[in-house]
PDB file as gemmi writes it, atoms N, CA and C in Angstrom:
CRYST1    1.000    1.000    1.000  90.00  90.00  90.00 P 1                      
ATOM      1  N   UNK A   1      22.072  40.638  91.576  1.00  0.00           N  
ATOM      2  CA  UNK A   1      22.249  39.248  91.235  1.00  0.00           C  
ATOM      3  C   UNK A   1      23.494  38.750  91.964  1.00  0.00           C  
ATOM      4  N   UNK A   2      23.264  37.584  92.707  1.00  0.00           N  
ATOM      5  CA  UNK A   2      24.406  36.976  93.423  1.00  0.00           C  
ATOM      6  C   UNK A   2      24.829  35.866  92.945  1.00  0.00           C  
ATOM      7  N   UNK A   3      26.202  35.480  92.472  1.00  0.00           N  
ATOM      8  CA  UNK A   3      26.721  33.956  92.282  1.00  0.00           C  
ATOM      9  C   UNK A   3      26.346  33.095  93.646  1.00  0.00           C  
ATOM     10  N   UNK A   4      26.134  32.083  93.482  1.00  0.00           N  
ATOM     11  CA  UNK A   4      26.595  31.493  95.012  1.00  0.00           C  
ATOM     12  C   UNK A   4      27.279  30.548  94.551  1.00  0.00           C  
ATOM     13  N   UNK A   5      28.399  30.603  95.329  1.00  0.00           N  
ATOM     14  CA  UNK A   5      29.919  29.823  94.747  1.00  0.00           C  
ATOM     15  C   UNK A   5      30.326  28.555  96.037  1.00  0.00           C  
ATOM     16  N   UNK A   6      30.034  27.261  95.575  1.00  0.00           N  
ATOM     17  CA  UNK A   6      30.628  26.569  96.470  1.00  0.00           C  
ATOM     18  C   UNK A   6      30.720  24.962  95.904  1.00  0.00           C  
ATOM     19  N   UNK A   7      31.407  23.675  96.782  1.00  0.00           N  
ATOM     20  CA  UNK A   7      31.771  22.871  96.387  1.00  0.00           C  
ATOM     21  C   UNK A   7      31.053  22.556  95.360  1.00  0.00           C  
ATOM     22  N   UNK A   8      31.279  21.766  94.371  1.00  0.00           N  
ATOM     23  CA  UNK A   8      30.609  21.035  92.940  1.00  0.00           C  
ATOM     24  C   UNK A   8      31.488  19.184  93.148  1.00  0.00           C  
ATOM     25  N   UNK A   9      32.268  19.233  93.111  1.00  0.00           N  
ATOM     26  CA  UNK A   9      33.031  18.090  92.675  1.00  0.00           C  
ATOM     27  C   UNK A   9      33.925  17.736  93.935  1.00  0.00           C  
ATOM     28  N   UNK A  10      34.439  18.744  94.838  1.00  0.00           N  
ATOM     29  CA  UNK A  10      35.492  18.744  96.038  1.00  0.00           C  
ATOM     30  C   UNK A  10      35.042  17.607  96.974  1.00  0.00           C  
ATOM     31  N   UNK A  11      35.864  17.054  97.164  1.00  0.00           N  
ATOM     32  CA  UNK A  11      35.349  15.982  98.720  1.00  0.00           C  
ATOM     33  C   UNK A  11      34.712  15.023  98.193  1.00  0.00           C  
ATOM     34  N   UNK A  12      34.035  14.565  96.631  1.00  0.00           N  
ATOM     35  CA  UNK A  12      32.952  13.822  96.719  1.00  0.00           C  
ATOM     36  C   UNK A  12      33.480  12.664  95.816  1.00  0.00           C  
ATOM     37  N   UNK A  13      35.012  12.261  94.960  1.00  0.00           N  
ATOM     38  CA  UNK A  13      35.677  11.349  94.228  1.00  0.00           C  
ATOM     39  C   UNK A  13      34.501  11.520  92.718  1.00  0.00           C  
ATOM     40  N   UNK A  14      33.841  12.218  92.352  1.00  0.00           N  
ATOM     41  CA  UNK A  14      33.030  12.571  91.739  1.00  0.00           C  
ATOM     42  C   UNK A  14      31.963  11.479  91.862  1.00  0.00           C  
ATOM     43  N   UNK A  15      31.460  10.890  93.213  1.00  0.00           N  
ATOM     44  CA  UNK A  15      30.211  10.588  93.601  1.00  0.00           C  
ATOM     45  C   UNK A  15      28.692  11.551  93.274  1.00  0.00           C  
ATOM     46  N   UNK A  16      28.114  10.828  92.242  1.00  0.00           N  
ATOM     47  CA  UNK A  16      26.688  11.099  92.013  1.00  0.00           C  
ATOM     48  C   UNK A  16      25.610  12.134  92.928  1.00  0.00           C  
ATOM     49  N   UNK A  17      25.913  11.284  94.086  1.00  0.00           N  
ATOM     50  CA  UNK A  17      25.599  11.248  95.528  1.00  0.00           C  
ATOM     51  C   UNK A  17      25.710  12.854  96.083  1.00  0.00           C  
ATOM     52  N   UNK A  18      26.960  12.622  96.296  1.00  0.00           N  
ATOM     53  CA  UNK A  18      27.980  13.649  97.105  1.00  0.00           C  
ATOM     54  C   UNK A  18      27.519  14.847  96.291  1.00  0.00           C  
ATOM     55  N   UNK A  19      28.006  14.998  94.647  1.00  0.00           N  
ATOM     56  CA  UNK A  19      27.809  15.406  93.985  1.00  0.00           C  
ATOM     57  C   UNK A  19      26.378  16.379  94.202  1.00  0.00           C  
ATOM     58  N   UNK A  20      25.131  16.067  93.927  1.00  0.00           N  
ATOM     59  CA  UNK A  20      24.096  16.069  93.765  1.00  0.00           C  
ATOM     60  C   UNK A  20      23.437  16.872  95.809  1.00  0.00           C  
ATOM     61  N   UNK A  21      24.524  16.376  96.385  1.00  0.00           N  
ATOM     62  CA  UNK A  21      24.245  17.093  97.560  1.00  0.00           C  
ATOM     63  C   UNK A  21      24.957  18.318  98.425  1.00  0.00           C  
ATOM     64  N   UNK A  22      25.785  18.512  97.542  1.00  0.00           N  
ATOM     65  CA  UNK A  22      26.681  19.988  96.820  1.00  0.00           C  
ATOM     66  C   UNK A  22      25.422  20.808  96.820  1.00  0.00           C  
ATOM     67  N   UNK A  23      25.095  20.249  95.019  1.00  0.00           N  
ATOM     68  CA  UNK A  23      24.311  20.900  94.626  1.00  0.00           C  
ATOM     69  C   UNK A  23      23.076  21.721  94.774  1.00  0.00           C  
ATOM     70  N   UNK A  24      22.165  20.733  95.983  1.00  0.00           N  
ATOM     71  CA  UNK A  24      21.300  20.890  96.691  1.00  0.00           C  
ATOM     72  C   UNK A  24      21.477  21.706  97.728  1.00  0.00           C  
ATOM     73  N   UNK A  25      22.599  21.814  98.325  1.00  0.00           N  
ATOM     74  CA  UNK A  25      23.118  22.724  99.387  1.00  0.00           C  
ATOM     75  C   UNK A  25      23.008  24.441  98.832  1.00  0.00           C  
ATOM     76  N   UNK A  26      23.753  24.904  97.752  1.00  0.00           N  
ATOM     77  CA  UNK A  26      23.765  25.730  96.776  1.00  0.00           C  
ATOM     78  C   UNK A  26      22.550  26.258  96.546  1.00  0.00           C  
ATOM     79  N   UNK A  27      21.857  25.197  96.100  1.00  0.00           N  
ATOM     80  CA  UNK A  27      20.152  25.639  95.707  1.00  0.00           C  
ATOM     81  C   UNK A  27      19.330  26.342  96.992  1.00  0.00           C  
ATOM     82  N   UNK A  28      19.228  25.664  97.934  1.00  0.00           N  
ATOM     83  CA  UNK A  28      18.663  25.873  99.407  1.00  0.00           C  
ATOM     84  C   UNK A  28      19.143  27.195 100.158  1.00  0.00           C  
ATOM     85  N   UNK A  29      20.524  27.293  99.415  1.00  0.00           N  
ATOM     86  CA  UNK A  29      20.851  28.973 100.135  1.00  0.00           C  
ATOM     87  C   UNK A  29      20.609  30.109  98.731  1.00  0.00           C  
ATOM     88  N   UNK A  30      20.376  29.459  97.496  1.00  0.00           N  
ATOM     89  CA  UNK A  30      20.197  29.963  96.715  1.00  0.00           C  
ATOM     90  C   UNK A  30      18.705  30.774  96.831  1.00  0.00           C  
ATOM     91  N   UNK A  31      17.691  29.768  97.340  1.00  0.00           N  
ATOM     92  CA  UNK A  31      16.005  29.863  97.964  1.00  0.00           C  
ATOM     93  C   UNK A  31      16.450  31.247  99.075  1.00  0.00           C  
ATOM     94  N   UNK A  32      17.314  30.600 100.087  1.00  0.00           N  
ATOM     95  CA  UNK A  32      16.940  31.738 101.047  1.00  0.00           C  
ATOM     96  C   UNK A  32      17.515  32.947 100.682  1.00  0.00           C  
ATOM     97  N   UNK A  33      18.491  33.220  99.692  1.00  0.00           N  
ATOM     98  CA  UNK A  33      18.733  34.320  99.144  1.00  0.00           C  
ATOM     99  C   UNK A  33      17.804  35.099  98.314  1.00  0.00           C  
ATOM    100  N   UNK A  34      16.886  34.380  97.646  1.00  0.00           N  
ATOM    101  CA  UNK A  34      15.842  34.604  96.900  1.00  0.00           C  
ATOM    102  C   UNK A  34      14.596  35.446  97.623  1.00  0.00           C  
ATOM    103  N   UNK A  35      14.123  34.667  98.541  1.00  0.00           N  
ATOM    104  CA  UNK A  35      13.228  34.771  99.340  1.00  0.00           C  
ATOM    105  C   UNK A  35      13.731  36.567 100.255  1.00  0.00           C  
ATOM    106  N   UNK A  36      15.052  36.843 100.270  1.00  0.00           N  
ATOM    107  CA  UNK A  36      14.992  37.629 101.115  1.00  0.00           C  
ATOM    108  C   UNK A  36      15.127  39.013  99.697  1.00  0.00           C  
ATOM    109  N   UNK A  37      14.733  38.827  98.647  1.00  0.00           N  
ATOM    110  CA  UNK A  37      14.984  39.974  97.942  1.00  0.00           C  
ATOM    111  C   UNK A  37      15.708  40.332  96.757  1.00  0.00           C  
ATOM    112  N   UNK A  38      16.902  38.681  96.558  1.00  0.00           N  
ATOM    113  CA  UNK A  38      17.766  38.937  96.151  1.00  0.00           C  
ATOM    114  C   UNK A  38      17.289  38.046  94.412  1.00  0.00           C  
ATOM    115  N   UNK A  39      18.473  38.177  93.305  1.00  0.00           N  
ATOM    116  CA  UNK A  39      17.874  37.057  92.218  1.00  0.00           C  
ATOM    117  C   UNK A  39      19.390  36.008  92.270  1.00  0.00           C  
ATOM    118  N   UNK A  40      19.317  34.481  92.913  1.00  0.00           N  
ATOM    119  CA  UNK A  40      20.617  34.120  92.604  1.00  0.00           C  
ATOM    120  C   UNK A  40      20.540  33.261  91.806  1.00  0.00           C  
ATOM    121  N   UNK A  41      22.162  33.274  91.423  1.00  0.00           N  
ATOM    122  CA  UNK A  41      22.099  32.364  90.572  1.00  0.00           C  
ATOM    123  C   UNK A  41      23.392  31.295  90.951  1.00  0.00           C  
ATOM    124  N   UNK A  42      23.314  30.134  90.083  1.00  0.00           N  
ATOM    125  CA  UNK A  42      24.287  29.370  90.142  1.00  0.00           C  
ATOM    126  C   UNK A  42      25.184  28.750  88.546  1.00  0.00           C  
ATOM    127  N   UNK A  43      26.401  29.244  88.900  1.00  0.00           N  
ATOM    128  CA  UNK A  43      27.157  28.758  87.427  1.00  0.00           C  
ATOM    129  C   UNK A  43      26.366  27.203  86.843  1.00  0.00           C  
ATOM    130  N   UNK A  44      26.120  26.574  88.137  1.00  0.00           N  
ATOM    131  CA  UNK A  44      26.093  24.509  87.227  1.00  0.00           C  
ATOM    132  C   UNK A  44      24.837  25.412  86.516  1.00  0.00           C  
ATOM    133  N   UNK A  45      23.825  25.844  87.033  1.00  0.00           N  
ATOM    134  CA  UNK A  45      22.581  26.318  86.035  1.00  0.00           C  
ATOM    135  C   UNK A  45      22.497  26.586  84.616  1.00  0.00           C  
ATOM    136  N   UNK A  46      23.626  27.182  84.371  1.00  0.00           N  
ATOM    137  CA  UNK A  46      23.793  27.713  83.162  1.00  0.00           C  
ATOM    138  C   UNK A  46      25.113  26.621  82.385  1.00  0.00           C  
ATOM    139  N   UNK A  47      25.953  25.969  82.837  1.00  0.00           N  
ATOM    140  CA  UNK A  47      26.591  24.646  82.205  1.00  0.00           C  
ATOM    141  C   UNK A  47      26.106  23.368  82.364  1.00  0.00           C  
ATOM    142  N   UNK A  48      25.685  23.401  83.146  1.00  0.00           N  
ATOM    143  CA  UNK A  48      25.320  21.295  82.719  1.00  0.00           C  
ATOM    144  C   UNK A  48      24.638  21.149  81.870  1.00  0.00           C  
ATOM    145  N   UNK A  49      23.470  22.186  81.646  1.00  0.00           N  
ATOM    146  CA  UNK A  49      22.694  21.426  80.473  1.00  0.00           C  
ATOM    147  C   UNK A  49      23.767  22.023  79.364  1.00  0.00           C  
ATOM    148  N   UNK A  50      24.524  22.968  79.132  1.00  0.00           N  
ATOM    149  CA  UNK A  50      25.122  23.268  77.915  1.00  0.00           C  
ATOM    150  C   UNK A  50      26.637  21.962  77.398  1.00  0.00           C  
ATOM    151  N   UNK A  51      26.686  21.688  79.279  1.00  0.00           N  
ATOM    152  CA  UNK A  51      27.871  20.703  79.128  1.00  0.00           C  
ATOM    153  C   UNK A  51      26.971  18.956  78.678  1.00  0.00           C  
ATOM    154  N   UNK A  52      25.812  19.101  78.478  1.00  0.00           N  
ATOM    155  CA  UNK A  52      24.947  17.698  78.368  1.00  0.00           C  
ATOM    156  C   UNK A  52      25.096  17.814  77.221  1.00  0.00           C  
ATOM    157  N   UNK A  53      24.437  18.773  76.411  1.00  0.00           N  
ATOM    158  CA  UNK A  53      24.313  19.357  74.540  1.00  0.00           C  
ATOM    159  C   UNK A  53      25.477  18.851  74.156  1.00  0.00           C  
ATOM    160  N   UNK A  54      26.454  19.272  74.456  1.00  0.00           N  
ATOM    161  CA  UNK A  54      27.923  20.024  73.881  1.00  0.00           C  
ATOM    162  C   UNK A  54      28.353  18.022  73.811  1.00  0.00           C  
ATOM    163  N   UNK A  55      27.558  16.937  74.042  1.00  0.00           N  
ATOM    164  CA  UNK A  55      28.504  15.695  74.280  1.00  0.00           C  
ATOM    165  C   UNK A  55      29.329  15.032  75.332  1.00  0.00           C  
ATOM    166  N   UNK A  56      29.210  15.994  76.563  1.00  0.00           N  
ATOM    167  CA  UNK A  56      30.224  15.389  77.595  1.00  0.00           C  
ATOM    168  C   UNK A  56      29.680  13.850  78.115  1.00  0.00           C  
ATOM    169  N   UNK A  57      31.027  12.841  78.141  1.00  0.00           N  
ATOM    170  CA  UNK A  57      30.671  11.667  78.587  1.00  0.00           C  
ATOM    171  C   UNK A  57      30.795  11.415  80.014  1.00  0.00           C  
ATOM    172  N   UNK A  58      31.547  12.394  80.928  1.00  0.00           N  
ATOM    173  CA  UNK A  58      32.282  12.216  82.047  1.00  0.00           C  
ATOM    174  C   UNK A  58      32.630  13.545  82.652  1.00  0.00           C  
ATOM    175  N   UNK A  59      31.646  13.667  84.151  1.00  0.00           N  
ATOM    176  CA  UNK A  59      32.662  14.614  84.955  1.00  0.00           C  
ATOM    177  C   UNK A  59      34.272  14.958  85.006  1.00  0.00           C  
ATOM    178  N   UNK A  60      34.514  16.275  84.241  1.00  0.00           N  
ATOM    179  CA  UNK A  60      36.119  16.055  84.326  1.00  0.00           C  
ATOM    180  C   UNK A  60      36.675  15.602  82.697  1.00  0.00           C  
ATOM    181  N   UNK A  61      35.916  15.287  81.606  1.00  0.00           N  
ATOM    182  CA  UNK A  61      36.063  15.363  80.345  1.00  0.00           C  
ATOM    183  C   UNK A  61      36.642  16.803  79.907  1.00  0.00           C  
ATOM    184  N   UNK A  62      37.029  16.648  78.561  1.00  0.00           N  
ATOM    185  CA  UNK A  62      37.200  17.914  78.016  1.00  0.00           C  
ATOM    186  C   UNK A  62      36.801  19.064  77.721  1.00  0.00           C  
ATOM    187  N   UNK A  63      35.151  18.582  77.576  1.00  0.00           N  
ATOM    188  CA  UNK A  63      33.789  19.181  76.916  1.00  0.00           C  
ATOM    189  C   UNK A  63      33.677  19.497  78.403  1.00  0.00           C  
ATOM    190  N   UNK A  64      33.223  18.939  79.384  1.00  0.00           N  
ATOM    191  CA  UNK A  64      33.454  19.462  81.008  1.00  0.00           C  
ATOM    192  C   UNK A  64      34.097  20.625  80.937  1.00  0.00           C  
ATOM    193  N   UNK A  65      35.501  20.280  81.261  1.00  0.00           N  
ATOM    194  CA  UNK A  65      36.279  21.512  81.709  1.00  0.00           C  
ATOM    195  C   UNK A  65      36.104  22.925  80.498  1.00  0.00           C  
ATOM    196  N   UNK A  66      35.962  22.180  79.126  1.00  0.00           N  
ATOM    197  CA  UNK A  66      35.507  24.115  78.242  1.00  0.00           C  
ATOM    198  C   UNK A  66      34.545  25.090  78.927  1.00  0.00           C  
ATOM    199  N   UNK A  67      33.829  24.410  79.547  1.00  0.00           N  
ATOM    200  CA  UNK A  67      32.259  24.734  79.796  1.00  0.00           C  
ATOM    201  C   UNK A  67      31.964  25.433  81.242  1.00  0.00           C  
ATOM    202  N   UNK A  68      32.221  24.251  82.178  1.00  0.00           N  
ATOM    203  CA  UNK A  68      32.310  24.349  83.746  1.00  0.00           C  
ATOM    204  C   UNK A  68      32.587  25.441  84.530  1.00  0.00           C  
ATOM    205  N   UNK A  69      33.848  25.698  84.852  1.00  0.00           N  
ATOM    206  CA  UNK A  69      33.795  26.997  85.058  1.00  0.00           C  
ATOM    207  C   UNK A  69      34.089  28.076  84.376  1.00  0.00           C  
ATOM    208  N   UNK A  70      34.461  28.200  83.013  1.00  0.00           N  
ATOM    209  CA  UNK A  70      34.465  29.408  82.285  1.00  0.00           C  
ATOM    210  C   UNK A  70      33.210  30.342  82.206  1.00  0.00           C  
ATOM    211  N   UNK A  71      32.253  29.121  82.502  1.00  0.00           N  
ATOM    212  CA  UNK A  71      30.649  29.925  82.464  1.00  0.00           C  
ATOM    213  C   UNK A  71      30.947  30.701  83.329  1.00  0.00           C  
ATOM    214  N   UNK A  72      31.062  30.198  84.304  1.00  0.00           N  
ATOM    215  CA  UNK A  72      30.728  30.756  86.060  1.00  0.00           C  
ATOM    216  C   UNK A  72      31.680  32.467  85.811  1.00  0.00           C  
ATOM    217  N   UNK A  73      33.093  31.917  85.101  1.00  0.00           N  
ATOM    218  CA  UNK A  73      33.567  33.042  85.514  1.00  0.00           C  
ATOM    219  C   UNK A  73      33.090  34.172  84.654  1.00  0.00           C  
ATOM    220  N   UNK A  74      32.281  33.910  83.523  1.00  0.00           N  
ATOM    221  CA  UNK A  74      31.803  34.907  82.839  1.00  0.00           C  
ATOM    222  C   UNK A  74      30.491  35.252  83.487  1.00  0.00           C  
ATOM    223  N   UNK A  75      29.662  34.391  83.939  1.00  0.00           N  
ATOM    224  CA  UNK A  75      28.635  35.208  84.633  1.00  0.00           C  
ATOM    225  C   UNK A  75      29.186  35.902  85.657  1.00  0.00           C  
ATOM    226  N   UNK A  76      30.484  36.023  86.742  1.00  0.00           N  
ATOM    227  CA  UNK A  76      30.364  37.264  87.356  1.00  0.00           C  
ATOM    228  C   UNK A  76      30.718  38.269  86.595  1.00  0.00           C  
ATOM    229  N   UNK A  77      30.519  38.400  85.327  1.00  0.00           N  
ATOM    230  CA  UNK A  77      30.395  39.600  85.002  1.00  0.00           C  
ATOM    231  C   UNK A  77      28.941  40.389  85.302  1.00  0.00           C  
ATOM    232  N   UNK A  78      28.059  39.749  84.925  1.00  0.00           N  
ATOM    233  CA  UNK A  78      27.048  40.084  85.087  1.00  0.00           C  
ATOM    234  C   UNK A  78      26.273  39.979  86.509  1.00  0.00           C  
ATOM    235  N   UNK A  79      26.813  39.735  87.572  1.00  0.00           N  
ATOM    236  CA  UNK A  79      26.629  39.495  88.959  1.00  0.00           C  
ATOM    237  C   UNK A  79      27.152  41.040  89.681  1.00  0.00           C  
ATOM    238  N   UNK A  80      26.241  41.263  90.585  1.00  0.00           N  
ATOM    239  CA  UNK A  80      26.884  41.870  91.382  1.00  0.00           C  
ATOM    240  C   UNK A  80      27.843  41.680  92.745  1.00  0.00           C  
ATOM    241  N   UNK A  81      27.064  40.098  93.401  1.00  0.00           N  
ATOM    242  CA  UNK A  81      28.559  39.459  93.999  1.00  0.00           C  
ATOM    243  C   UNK A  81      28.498  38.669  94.318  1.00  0.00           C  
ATOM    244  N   UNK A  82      29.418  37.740  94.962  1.00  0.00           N  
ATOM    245  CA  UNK A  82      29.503  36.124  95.037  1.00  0.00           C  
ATOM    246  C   UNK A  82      29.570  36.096  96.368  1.00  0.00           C  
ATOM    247  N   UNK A  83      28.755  35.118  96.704  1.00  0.00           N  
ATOM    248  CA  UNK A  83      28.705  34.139  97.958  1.00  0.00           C  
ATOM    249  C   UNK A  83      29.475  33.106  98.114  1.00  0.00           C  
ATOM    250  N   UNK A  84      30.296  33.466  98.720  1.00  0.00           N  
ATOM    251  CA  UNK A  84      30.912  31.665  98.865  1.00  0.00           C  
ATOM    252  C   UNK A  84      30.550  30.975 100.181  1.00  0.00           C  
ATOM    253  N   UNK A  85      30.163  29.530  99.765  1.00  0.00           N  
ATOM    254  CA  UNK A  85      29.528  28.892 101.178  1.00  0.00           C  
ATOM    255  C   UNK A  85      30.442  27.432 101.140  1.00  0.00           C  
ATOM    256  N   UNK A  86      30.092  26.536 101.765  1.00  0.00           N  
ATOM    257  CA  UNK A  86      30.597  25.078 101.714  1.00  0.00           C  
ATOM    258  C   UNK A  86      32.269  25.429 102.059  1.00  0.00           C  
ATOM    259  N   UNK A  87      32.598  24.097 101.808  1.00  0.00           N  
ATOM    260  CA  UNK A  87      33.823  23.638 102.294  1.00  0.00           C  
ATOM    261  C   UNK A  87      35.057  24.039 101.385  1.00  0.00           C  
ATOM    262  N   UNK A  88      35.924  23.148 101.364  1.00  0.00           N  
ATOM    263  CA  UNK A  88      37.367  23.690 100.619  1.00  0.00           C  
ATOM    264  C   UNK A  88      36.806  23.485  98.974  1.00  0.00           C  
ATOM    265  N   UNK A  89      36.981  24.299  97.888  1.00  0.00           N  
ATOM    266  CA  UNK A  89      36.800  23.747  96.643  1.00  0.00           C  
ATOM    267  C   UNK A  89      37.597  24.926  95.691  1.00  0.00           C  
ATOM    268  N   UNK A  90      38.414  24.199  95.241  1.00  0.00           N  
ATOM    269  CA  UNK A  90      39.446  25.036  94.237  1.00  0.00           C  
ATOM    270  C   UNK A  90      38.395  25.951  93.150  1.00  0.00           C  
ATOM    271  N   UNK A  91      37.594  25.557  92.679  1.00  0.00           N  
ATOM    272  CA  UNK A  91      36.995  26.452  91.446  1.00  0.00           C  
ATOM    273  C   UNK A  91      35.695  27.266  92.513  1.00  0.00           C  
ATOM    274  N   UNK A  92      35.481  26.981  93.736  1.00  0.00           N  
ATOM    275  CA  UNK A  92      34.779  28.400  94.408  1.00  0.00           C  
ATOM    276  C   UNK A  92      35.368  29.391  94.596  1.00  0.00           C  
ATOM    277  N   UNK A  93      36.962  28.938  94.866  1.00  0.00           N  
ATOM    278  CA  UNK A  93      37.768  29.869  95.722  1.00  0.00           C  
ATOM    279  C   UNK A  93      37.964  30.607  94.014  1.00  0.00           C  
ATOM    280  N   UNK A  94      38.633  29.881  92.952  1.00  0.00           N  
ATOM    281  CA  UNK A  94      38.430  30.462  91.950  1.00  0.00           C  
ATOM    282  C   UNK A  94      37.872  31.472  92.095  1.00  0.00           C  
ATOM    283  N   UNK A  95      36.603  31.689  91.431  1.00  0.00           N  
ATOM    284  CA  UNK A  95      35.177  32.344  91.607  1.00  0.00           C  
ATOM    285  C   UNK A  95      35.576  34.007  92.494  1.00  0.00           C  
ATOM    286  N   UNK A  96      35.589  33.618  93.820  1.00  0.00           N  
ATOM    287  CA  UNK A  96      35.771  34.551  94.237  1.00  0.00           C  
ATOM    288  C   UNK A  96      37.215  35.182  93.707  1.00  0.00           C  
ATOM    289  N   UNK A  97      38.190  34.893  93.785  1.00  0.00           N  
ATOM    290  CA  UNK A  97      39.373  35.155  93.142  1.00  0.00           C  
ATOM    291  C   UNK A  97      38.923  36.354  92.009  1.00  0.00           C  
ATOM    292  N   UNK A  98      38.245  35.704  91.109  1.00  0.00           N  
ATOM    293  CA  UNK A  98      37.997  36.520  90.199  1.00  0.00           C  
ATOM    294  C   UNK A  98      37.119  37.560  90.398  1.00  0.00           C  
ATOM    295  N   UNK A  99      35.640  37.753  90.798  1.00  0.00           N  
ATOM    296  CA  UNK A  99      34.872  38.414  91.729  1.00  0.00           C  
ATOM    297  C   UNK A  99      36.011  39.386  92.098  1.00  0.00           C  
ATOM    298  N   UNK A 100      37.013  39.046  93.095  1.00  0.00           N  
ATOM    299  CA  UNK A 100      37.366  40.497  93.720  1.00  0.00           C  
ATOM    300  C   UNK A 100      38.277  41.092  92.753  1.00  0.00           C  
ATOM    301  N   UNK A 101      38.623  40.172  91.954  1.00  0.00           N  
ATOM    302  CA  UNK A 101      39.664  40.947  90.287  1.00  0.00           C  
ATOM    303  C   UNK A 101      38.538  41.848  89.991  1.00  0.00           C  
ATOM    304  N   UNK A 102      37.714  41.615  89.855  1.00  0.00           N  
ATOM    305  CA  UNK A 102      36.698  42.608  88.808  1.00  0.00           C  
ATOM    306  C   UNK A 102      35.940  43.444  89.842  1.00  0.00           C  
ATOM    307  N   UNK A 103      36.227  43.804  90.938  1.00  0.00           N  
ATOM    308  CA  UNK A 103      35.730  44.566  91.536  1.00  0.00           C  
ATOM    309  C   UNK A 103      34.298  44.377  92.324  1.00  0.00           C  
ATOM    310  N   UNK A 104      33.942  42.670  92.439  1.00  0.00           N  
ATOM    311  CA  UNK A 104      32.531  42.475  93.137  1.00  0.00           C  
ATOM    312  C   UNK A 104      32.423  42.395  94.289  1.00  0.00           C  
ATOM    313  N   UNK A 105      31.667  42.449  94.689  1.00  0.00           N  
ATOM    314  CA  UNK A 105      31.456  42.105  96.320  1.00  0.00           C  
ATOM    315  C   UNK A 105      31.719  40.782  96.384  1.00  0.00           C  
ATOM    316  N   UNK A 106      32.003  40.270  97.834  1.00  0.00           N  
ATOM    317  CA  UNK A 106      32.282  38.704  98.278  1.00  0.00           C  
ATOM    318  C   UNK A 106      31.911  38.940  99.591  1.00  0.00           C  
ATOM    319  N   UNK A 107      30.468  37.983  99.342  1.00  0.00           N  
ATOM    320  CA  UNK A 107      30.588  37.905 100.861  1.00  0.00           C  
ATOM    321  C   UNK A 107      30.759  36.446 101.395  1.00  0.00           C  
ATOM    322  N   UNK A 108      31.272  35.785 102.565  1.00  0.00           N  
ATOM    323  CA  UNK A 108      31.799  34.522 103.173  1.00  0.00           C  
ATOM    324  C   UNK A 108      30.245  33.931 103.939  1.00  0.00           C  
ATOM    325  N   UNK A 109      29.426  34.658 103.938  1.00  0.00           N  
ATOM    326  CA  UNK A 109      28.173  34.527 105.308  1.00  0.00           C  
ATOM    327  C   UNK A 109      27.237  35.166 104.636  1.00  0.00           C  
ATOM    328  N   UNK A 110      26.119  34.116 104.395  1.00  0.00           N  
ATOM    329  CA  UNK A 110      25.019  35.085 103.562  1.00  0.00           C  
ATOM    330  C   UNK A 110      24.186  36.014 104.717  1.00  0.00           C  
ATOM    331  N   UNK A 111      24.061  36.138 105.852  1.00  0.00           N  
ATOM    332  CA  UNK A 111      23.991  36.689 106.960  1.00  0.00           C  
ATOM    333  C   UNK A 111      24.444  38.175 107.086  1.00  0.00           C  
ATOM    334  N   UNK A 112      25.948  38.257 106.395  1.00  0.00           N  
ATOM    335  CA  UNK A 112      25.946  39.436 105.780  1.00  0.00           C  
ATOM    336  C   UNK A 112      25.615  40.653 104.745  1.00  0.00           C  
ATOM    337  N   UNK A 113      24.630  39.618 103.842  1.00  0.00           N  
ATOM    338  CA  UNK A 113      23.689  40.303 102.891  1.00  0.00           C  
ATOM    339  C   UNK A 113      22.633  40.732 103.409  1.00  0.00           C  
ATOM    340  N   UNK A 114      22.767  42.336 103.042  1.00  0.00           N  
ATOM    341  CA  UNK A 114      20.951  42.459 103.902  1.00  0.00           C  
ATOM    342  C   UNK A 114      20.226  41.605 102.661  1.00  0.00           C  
ATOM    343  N   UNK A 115      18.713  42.292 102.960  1.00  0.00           N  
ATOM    344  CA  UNK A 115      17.648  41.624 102.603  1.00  0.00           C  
ATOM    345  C   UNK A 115      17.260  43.439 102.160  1.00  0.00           C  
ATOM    346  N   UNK A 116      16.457  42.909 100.840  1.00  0.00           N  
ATOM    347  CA  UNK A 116      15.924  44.132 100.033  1.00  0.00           C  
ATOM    348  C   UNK A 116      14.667  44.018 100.008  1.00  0.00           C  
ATOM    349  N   UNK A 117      14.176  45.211  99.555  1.00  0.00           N  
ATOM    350  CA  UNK A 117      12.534  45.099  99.163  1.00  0.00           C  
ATOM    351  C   UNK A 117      12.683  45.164  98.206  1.00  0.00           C  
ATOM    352  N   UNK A 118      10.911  44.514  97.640  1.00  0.00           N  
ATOM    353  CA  UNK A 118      11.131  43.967  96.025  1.00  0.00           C  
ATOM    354  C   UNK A 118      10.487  45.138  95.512  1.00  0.00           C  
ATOM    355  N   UNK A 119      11.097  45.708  94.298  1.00  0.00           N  
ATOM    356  CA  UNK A 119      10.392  46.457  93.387  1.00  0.00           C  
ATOM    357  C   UNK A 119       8.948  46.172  92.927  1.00  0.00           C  
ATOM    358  N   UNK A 120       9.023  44.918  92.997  1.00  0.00           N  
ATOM    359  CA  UNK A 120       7.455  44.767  92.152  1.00  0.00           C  
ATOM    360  C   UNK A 120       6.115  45.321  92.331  1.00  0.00           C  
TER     361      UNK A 120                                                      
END                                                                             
């Protein structure tokens, strides 16, 4: 299982837009990580809808920040390692930060992940 760790909010003044094409970026290398063998995942997956429940009114709220990346950093527990892709973003670099605290792999280039065969 791979995090893939990259911009969310960085560069975009918290534009919808911008935002939402982060996201899509993430997803699309998330696919080709998939496709080659791998299961990824992404922290927003597992917080936005918990940060939607939980009441948040605003990117950057309180209920936001409990949620946001504390997920992320608890799912690399359960990851074996993080991808970081995209541009400058304080809570990717996070991410990995922590990743190499706990002993995961990091890779910078998904290019450097082989590709597995599937058990199934």
């Amino acid at each position: 299982m791979i995090l893939v760790a990259g911009p969310y909010r960085s560069g975009t003044n918290d534009d919808p837009k911008l935002i939402k094409a982060n996201v899509d970026h993430m997803q699309a290398v998330a696919l080709q990580l998939y496709r080659r063998g791998h299961l990824p995942v992404l922290g927003e997956w597992f917080a936005l809808p918990l940060i939607e429940i939980a009441g948040s009114k605003r990117i950057g709220d309180d209920i936001f920040n409990e949620i946001f990346h504390p997920i992320s950093v608890q799912l690399i527990n359960k990851c074996d390692a993080v991808l970081r892709i995209g541009g400058p973003s304080a809570g990717a670099d996070e991410m990995v930060a922590q990743a190499e605290k706990k002993g995961k792999l990091v890779f910078r280039d998904q290019q450097e992940i082989p590709a597995v065969l599937s058990t199934n």
